[in-house]
C-alpha positions in Angstrom: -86.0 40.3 -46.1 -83.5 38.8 -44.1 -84.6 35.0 -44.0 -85.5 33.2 -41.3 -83.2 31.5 -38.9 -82.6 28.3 -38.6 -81.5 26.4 -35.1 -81.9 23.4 -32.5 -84.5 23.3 -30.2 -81.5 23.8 -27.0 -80.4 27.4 -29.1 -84.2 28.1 -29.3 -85.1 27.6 -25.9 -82.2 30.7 -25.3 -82.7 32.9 -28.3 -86.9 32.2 -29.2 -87.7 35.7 -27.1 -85.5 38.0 -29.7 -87.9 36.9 -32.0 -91.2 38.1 -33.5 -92.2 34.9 -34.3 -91.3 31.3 -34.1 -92.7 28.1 -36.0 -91.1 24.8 -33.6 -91.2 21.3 -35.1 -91.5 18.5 -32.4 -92.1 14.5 -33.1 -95.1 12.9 -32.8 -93.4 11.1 -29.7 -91.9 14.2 -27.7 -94.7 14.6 -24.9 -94.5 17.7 -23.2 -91.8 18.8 -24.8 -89.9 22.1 -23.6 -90.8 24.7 -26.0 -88.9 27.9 -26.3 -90.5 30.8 -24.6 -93.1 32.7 -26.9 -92.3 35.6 -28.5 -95.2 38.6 -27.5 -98.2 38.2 -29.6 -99.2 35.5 -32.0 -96.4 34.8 -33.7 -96.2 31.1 -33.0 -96.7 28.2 -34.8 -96.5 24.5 -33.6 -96.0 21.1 -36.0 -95.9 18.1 -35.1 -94.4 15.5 -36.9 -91.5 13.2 -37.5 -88.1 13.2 -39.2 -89.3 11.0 -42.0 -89.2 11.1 -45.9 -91.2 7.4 -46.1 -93.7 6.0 -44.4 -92.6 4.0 -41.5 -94.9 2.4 -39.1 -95.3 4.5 -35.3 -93.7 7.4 -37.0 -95.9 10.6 -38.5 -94.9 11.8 -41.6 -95.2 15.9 -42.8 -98.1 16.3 -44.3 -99.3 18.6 -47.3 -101.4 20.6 -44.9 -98.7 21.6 -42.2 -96.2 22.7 -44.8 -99.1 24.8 -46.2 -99.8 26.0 -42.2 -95.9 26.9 -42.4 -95.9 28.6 -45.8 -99.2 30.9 -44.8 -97.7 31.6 -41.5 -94.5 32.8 -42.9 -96.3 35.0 -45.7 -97.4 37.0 -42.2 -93.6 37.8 -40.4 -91.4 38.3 -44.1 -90.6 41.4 -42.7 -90.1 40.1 -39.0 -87.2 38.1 -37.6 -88.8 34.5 -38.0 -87.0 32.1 -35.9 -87.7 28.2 -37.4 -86.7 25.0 -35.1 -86.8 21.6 -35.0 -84.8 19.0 -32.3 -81.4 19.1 -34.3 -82.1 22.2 -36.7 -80.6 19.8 -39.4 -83.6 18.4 -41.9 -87.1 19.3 -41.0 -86.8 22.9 -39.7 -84.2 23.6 -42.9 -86.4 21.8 -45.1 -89.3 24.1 -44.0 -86.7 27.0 -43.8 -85.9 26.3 -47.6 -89.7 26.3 -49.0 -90.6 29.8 -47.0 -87.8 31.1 -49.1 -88.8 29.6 -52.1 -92.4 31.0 -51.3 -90.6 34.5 -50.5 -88.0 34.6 -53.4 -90.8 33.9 -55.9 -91.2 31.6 -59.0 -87.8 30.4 -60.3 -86.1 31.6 -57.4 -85.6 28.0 -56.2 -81.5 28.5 -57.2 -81.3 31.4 -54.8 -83.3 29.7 -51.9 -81.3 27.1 -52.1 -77.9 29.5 -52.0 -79.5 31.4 -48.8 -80.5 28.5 -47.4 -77.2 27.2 -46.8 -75.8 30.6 -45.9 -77.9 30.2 -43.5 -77.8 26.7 -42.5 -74.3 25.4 -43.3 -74.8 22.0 -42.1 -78.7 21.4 -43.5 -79.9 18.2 -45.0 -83.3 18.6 -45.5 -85.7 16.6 -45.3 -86.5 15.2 -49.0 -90.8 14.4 -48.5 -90.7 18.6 -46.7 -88.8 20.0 -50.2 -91.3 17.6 -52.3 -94.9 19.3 -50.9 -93.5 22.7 -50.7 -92.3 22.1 -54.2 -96.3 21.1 -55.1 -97.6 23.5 -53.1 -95.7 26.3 -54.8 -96.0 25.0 -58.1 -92.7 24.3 -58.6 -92.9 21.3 -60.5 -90.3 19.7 -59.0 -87.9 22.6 -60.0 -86.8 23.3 -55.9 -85.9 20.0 -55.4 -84.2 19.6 -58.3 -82.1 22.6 -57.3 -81.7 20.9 -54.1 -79.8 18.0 -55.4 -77.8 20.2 -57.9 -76.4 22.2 -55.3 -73.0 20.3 -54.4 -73.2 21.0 -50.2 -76.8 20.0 -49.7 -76.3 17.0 -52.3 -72.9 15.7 -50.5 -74.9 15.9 -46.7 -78.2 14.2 -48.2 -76.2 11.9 -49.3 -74.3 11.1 -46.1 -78.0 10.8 -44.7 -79.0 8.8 -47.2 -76.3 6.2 -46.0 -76.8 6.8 -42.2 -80.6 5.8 -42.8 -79.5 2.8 -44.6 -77.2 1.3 -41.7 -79.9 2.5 -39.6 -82.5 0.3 -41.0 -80.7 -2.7 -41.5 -79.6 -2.4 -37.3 -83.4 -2.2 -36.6 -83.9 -5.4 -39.3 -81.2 -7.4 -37.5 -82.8 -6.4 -34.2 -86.2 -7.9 -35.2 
């Protein structure tokens, strides 16, 4: 099992053919957006929803189901090269890239998921509301999450986020 691989939507639209199969991630606002060439087969899946962890009005949060979609369709290439991207390949497509391992890896695993995750995704924050259902949906109890914000890297960036989403929303307040 090799894990799947975790980019931007630009390094998909160059690399999606080498794979057997590739889950993209667009926002609920990207019409038409380009997509990466298939790979042969069926070995796509699209979601579409925002970069969210709250609800925010004219945004579309993850929901339960298309983490579940993810997880199912994962359980279908573990031995494949699975190719997972989202616009920036920073929070949603890690987040997602972070529960398939999870799901892979097996209960009480989340410690190593988390460590391959960032081996494979040095620069991930993931997306907090992503880790949270995956974490239900596994039955993790809150145990992959937990691991999340215990592992110093991934803590330190969803911090920084954290406090670029702050002096985001008070711009858009002042704006109002």
């Amino acid at each position: 099992m090799k894990g799947p691989i975790v980019v931007s939507a630009p390094t998909a639209r160059e690399i999606a053919s080498h794979f057997d199969a590739v889950i993209s991630v667009i926002g609920s606002g990207d019409a038409n957006p380009p997509l990466p060439p298939g790979p042969p087969g069926q070995g796509r899946l699209v979601l579409v929803f925002d970069d969210i962890e709250v609800p925010m009005e004219g945004f579309v949060p993850p929901q339960p189901g298309d983490i579940r979609r993810a997880i199912d369709f994962a359980r279908a290439w573990i031995a494949g090269d699975l190719l997972i991207h989202c616009a920036k390949g920073v929070s949603r497509s890690p987040a997602l890239a972070l529960v398939i391992l999870a799901d892979w890896y097996g209960m009480g695993a989340e410690g190593e998921a988390v460590a391959r995750l960032h081996e494979l995704c040095p620069k991930a924050a993931p997306n907090r509301l992503i880790v949270e259902q995956g974490d239900m949906l596994l039955g993790r109890n809150g145990d992959l999450m937990q691991t999340v914000l215990e592992h110093p890297a991934l803590a330190h960036r969803l911090a920084l986020k954290d406090a670029w989403m702050r002096r985001r929303d008070q711009h858009r307040g002042k704006q109002c």
